[in-house]
C-alpha positions as semicolon CSV with decimal commas, in nm:
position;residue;x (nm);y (nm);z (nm)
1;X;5,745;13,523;13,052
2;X;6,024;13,465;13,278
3;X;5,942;13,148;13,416
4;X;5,813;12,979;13,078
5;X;6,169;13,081;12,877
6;X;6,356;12,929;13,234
7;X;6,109;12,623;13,208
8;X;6,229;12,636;12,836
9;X;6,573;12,635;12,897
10;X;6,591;12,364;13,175
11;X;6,387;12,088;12,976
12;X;6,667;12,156;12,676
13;X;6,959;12,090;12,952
14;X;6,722;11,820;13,067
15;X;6,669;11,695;12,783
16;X;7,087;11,681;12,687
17;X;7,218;11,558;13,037
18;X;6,910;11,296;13,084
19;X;6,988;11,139;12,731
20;X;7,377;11,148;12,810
21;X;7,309;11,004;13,165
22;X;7,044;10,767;13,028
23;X;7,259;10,624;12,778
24;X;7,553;10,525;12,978
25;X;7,337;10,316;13,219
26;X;7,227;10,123;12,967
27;X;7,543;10,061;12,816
28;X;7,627;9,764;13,033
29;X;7,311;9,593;12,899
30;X;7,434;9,641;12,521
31;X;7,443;9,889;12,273
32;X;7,170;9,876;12,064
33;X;6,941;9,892;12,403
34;X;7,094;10,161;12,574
35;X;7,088;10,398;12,148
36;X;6,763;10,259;12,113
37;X;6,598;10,366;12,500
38;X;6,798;10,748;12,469
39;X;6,624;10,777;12,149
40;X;6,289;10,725;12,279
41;X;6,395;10,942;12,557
42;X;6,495;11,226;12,302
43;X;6,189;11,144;12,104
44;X;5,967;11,217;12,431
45;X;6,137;11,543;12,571
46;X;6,136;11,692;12,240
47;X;5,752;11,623;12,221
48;X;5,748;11,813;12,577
49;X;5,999;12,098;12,446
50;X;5,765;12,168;12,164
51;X;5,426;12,150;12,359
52;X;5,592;12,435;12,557
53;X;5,745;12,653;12,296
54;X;5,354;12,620;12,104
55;X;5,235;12,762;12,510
56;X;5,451;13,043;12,470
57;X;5,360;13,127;12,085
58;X;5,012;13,116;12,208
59;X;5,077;13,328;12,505
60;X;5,236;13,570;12,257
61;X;4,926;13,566;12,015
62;X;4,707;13,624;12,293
63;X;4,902;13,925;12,425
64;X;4,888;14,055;12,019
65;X;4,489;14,007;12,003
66;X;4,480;14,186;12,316
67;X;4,628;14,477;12,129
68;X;4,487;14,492;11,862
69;X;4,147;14,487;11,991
70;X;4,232;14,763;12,214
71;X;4,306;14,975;11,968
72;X;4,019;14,831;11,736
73;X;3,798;14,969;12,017
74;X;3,934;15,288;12,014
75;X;3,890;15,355;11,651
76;X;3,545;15,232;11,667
77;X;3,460;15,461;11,937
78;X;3,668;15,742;11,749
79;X;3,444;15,702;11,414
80;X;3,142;15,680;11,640
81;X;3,114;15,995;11,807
């Protein structure tokens, strides 16, 4: 859980500094270029930002199911006896 919230938290930094750094080398080659290229760059991170916030919801579902069908089992084996 550690790693995937670190992994979270570098790809937004990422996400910031490679846009910022992105968009002032492409500033010598005009403007509309170098907005146009960090866009697509912000476009593509935030794709990869959300594919790992939905792993972690998932990972947090499974953990929940887990759960609950531990404690389904022990009911069932409680009414069973």
């Amino acid at each position: 859980d550690r790693i995937l919230s670190f992994l979270l938290g570098a790809s937004w930094a990422i996400a910031f500094f490679g846009a910022l750094i992105l968009f002032k080398s492409f500033l010598p080659f005009g403007i509309g270029l170098s907005i146009f290229v960090t866009i697509f760059f912000i476009f593509f991170m935030l794709f990869l930002i959300l594919g790992l916030d939905a792993f972690s919801v998932n990972k947090q579902k499974l953990a929940q199911a887990k759960k609950q069908t531990k404690l389904l089992e022990q009911l069932y084996a409680k009414h069973t006896k």
